[in-house]
N, C-alpha and C positions, 0 to 999 in steps of 0.2 A: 329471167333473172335467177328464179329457182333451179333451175337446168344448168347453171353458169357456174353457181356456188357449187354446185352439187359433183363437178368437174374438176374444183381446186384440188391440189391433190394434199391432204395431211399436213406433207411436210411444208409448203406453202404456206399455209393456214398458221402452223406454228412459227416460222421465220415471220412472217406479217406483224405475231402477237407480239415475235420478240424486239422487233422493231420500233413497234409503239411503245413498249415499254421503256427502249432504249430512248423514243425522244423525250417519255416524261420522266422517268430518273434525270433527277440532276439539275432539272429544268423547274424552281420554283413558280415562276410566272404562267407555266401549263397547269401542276397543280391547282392553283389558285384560281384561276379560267376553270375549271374542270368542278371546284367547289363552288363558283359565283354560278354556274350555270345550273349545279344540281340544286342549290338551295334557293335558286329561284323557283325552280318548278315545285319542290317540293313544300315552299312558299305558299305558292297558288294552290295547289291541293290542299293542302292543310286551311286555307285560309276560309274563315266565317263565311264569305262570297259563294265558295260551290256549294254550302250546305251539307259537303260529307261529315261534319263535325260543328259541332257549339261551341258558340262563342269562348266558354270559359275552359271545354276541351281543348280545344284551338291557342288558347293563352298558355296556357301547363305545356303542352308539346311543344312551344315554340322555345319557352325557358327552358328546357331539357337539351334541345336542340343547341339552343346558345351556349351551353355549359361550357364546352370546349374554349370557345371563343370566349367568353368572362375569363376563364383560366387564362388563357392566352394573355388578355389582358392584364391581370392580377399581375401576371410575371413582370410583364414590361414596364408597367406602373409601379412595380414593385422596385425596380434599380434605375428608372426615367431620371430622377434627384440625383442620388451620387453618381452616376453617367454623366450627367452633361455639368456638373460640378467638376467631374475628373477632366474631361476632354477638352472645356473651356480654360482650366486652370494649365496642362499640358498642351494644347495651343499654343496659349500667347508663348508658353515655356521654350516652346521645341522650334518657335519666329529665328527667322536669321538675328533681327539687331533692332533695337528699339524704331529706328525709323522705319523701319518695313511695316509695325505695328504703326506709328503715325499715321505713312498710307493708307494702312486699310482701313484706319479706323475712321480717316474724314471722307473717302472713295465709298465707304459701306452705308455712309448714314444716308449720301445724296443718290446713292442707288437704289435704297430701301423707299425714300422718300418717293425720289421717279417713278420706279414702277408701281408702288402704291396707289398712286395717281393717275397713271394710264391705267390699271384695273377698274378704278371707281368710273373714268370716264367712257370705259367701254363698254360698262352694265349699264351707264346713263344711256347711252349712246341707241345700246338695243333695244330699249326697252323703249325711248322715243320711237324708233324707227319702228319695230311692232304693236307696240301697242297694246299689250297682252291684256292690261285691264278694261277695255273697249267688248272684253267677249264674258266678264266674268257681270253676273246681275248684280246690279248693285244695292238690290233691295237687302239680299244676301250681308251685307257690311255691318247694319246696324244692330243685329242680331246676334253675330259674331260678337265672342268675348274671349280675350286672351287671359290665357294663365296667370293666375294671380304672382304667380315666383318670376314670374319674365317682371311684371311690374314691380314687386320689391325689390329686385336686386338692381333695375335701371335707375345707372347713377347717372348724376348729373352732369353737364360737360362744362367742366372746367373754365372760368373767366381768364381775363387778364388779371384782376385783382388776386385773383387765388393762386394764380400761376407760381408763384414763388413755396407756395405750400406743398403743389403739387411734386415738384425739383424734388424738396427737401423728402416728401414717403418715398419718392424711390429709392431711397438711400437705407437699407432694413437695420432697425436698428439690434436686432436679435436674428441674424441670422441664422440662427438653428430652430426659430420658431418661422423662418421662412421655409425652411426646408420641410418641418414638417407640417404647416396647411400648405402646400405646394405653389405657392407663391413666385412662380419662374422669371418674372422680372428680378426680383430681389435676389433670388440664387444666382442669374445672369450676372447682375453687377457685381454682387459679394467674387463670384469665383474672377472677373474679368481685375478687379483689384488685387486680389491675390495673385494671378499671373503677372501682373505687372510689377508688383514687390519681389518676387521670386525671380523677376528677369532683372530685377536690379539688383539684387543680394548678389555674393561673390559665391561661384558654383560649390564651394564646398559645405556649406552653411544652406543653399537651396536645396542641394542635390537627395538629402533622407526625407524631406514633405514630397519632392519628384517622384520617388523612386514607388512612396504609398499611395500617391494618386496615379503611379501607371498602376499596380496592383489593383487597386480601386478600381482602376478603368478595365481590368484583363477581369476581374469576377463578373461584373456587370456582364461583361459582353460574353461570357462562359455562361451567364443566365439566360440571357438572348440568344442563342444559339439553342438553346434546350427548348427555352418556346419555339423557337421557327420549327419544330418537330411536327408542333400538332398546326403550323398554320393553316395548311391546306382546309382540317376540319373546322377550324377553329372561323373563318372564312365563308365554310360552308352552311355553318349554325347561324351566325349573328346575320346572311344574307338573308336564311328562310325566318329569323323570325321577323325582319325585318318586314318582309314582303306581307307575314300573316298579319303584320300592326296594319300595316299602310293598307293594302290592297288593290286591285286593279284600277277598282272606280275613282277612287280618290286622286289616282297618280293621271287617269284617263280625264277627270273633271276637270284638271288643273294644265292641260296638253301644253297650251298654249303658255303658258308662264313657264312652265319648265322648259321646253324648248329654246324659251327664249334667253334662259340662264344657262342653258347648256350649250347655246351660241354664243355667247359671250363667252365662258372659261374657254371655248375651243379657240376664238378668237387671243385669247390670252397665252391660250397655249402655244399661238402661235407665232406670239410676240416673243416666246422666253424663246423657242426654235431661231427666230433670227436673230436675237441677242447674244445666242451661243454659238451661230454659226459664222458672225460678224467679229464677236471681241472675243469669245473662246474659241474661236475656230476648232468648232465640232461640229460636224453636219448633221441634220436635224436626225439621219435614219441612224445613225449612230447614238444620240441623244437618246433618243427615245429607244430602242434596243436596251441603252444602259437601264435607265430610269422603269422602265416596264413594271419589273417583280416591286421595285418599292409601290410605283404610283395603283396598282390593283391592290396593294397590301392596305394601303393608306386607304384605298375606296372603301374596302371591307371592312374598315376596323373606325371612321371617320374619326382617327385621331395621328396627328403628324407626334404627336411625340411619340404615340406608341412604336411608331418605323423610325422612328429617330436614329437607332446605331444601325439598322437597317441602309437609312439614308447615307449614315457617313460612309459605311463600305464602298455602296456605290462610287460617291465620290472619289474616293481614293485610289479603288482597283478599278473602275469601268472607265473614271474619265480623266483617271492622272492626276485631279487634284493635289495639289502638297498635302501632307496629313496636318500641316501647321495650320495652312488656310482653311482646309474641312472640320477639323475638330474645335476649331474655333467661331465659323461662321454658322454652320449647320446647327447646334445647340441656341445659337443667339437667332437665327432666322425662324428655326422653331419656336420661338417665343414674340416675336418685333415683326415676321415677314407673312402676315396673312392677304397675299393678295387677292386671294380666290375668293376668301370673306369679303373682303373688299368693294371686290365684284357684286358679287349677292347683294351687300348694303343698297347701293345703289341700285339695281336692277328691281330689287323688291319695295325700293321708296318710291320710282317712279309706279311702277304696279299699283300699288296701293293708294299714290295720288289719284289715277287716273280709276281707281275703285270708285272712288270717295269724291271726285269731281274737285279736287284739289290745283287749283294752276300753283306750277313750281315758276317762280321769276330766278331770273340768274343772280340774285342776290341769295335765293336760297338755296339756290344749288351748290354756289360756294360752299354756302354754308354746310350742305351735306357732304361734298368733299372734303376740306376741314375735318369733319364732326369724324368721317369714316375711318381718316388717317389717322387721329388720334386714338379712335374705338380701338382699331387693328391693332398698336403697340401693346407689348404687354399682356394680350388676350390670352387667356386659358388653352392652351392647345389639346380640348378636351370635345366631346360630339353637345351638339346641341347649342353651345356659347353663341353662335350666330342669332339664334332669336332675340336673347340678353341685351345683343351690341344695338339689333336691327331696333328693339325699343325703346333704345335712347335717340337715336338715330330719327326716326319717328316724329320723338317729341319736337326737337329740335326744327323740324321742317313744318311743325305744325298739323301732321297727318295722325285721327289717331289712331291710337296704339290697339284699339279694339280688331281693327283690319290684321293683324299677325293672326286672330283663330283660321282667316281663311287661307294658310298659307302651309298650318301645321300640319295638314296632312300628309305635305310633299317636302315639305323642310329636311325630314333624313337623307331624302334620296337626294337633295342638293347639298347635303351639308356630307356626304360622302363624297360625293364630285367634286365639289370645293377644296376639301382634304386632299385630294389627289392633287389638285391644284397648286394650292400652298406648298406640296412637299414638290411638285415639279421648280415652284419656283426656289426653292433652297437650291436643290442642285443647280439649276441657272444661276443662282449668285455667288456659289462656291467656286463652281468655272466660270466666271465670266470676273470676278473680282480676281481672282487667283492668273488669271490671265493679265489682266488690266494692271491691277500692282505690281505683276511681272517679279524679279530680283534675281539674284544672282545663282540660282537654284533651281536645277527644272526638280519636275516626282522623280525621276530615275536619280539624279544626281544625287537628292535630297537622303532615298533609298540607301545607295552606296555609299552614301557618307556615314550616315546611321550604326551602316554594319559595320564600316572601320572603326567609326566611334569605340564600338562593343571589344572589336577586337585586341584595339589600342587598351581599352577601359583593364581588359581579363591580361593582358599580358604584364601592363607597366602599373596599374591599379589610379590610372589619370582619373581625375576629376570634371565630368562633363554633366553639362546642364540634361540635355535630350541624348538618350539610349537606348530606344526605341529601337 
């Protein structure tokens, strides 16, 4: 082999380098691969396990390391609020005609609802079918204690009696005190009301609140653009510290449960593939081409809002999306469309039943499907929220809540995969609705009209709603 290389000649060697270089310029989704790979090794080195470093060495390196990646995030988190306050409110705006809004509004809720539901049932499903709690000891359970903040903050699930109470908090009364404790249900609705006022108002009187929220919407995404600079690093940081938290053993001890969760999401992911290929007629190799750089963004960062405007691009330039259907659904799916979590609820309740020698009866299982779809709405699309939901979830099925200690050591690494998950399924509902409500307007057309719009707009000074 030594003899072979030794043979290349220079110029070879350099055309080769410039080649590589030419496939990763340009090519987000290589970077990112190239950072998940270096900061897993660098991970495992650094990690308490080889003994080249202490415990508390090992802690300081790994926050150093992160740095970029917290950066990264600051940014994103930093314009997440007026983003999808912009994009939801210009949405509905930029709709052909209020019944097209009808459509998707009763078409989005029984799609969210469906696959919501096939997620929960295909983590039940797995996790029957393996078994993964049959390998874990069970003496291990009762010694186990969960976080005390997982238990304070698990609310309770909601009666029939209370139900009317419940209706009425989603409704923010302070919306500016929702925006800032980051309260995304309530920004959801507040901005989806305003679209709706604004698409009723007559365009000359909408058109100066239009004009601030597409500017609103062009800063944000001029801030999102400046972080994707450092994503590759930033990717590369939060994987290794990542790996220093968790560690081999912990990820190695728990094989069999993870496995069994990462069968299920693939299952799921295979569900959004034929849902796309079926009602968006997009083929799956194509789907997933598009989706790539977001769905490893979202793995690294285990936060779907954080790729949120990330996410809309995709929609719009990979898979044609209308920008009316993407910047409308993509914001609302990021906050209502957790199915990946979904999955986990269930997959990790049957787990921990069969921990715990727990028989689930189909009355309670209902009861966990219920409990899950309603957990999923609304959820925080922030890393770690999944233990929060899973300990309500828990209560509810009558398993307890002490069995989540044995779960925490591999929770990141599923609560990244799930991330991935959720934002695959936004883009499946942004093409797959945006197909299904159909109207009188494909992306290209929607495009070309935009631009006449502008041009009409600068020539005669006409008054239009969307000029985008």
């Amino acid at each position: 082999m030594t003899r072979y290389l030794e043979k290349i000649h220079p110029r070879s060697l350099a055309h080769l380098t410039r080649h590589l270089q030419s496939l990763i310029r340009g090519r987000l989704w290589v970077k990112i691969l190239i950072g998940m790979a270096l900061g897993f090794l660098i991970g495992i080195i650094i990690s308490p396990e080889t003994g080249l470093f202490k415990p508390d060495t090992a802690e300081i390196l790994g926050s150093w390391l992160a740095l970029p990646g917290n950066i990264f995030l600051g940014l994103i988190q930093m314009v997440v609020i007026p983003l999808v306050f912009a994009s939801i409110i210009r949405g509905i705006a930029c709709g052909e005609d209020i019944e097209y809004l009808k459509r998707m509004g009763g078409r989005l809720v029984i799609y969210f609802v469906f696959t919501t539901t096939i997620a929960i049932i295909i983590g039940l499903g797995v996790s029957f079918l393996i078994q993964p709690g049959t390998f874990i000891d069970a003496d291990l359970a009762p010694r186990a204690e969960v976080p005390d903040v997982a238990i304070e903050e698990t609310p309770d699930a909601p009666g029939i009696e209370t139900l009317p109470e419940v209706v009425i908090d989603l409704l923010p009364e302070n919306p500016l005190g929702a925006m800032v404790e980051r309260q995304m249900l309530h920004v959801v609705l507040f901005a989806i009301f305003m679209g709706l006022a604004l698409i009723s108002m007559p365009p000359r009187q909408a058109r100066p609140l239009l004009e601030l929220m597409g500017s609103l919407q062009e800063v944000a995404m001029t801030v999102v653009r400046w972080a994707m600079v450092i994503a590759p690093l930033a990717v590369f940081g939060l994987l290794a510290q990542i790996t220093i938290q968790v560690g081999l053993e912990a990820m190695l001890g728990m094989a069999v449960y993870v496995g069994t969760v990462l069968l299920g999401l693939a299952l799921l992911l295979g569900f959004y593939l034929l849902l796309a290929r079926l009602i968006g007629r997009t083929p799956p190799g194509k789907f997933l081409g598009a989706a790539r750089e977001v769905q490893l963004l979202a793995f690294s960062t285990s936060s779907s809002a954080a790729v949120m405007p990330l996410t809309i691009k995709t929609a719009e330039e990979k898979l044609q999306v209308r920008p009316a259907t993407a910047q409308f659904l993509i914001p609302l799916g990021t906050t209502i469309n957790m199915d990946g979590t979904a999955l986990y609820q269930g997959a990790a309740t049957v787990f921990l039943a069969q921990v715990f020698g727990v028989d689930l009866s189909l009355a309670t299982l209902l009861l966990i499907v219920v409990t899950a779809v309603g957990a999923s709405i609304g959820t925080p699309a922030t890393p770690g929220v999944g233990i929060v939901i899973l300990a309500m979830v828990l209560q509810q099925a009558g398993i307890p809540t002490s069995g989540i200690a044995l779960i925490l050591g591999v929770d990141r690494i599923l609560d990244m995969s799930r991330t991935a998950l959720n934002v695959s399924g936004d883009l499946t509902a942004s093409l797959v609705l945006d197909r299904w409500v159909g109207g009188r307007k494909s992306y290209e057309q929607q495009k070309m009209d935009e631009e006449l719009w502008e041009k009409q707009r600068q020539a005669t000074g006409e008054e239009v709603i969307c000029d985008e």
